[in-house]
C-alpha positions as CSV (number, residue, x, y, z in Angstrom):
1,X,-21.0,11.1,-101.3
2,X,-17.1,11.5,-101.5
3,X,-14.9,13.5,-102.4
4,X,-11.6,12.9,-104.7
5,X,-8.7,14.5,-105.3
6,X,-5.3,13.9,-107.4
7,X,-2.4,15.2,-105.2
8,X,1.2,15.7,-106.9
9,X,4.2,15.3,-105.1
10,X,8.3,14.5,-106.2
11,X,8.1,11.1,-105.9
12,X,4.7,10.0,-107.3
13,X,0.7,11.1,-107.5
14,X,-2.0,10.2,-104.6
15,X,-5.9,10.0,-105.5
16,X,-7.6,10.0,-101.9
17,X,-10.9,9.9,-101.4
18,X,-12.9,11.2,-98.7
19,X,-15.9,10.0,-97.2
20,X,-18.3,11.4,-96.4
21,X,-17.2,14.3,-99.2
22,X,-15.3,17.7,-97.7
23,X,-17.2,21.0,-96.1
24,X,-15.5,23.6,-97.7
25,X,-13.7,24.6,-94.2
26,X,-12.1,21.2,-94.5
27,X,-11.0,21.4,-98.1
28,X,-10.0,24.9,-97.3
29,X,-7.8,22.7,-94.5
30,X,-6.6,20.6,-96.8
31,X,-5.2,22.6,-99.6
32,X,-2.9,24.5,-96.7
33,X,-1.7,21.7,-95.0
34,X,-0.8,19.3,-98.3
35,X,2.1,21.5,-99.4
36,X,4.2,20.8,-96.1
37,X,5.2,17.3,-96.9
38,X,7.9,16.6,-99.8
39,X,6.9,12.9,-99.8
40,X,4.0,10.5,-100.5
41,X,5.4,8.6,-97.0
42,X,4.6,12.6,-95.8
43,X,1.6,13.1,-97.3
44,X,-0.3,9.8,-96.7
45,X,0.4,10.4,-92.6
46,X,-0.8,14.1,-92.7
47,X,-4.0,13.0,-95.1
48,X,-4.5,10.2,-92.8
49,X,-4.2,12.5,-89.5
50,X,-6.7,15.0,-91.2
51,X,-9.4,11.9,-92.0
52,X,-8.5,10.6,-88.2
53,X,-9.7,14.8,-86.9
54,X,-12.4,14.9,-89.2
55,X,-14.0,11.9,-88.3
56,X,-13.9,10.6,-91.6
57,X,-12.8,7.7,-93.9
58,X,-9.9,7.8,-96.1
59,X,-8.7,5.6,-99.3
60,X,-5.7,6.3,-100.5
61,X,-4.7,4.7,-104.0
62,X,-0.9,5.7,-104.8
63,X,1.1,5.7,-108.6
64,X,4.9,5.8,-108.3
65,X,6.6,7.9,-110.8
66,X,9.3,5.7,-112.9
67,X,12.7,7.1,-112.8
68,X,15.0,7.4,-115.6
């Protein structure tokens, strides 16, 4: 199984998906260590790092926001 989540930043939205799916320690992980970046440039490198500790795979599917 995986697990997906919808992250939010400034600049755009990430879906990443873990596999296999998160223990609750890691999500726990997770939710404090995703509100130190400001970017998505940011965020993909610290989601990436996590997967990399974890020992697990990471796909990361990106949506820009349009500006006005």
């Amino acid at each position: 199984m995986e697990a997906g989540l919808r992250l939010l930043m400034c600049d755009g939205a990430i879906h990443v998906f873990f596999h296999p799916r998160l223990t609750s320690e890691q999500y726990a992980e997770l939710m404090a260590v995703v509100e130190i970046p400001s970017t998505m440039d940011e965020l993909r490198e610290t989601l990436k790092a996590l997967a990399k500790k974890w020992g697990s795979e990471v796909k990361i599917e990106e949506q820009l926001f349009a500006r006005p």
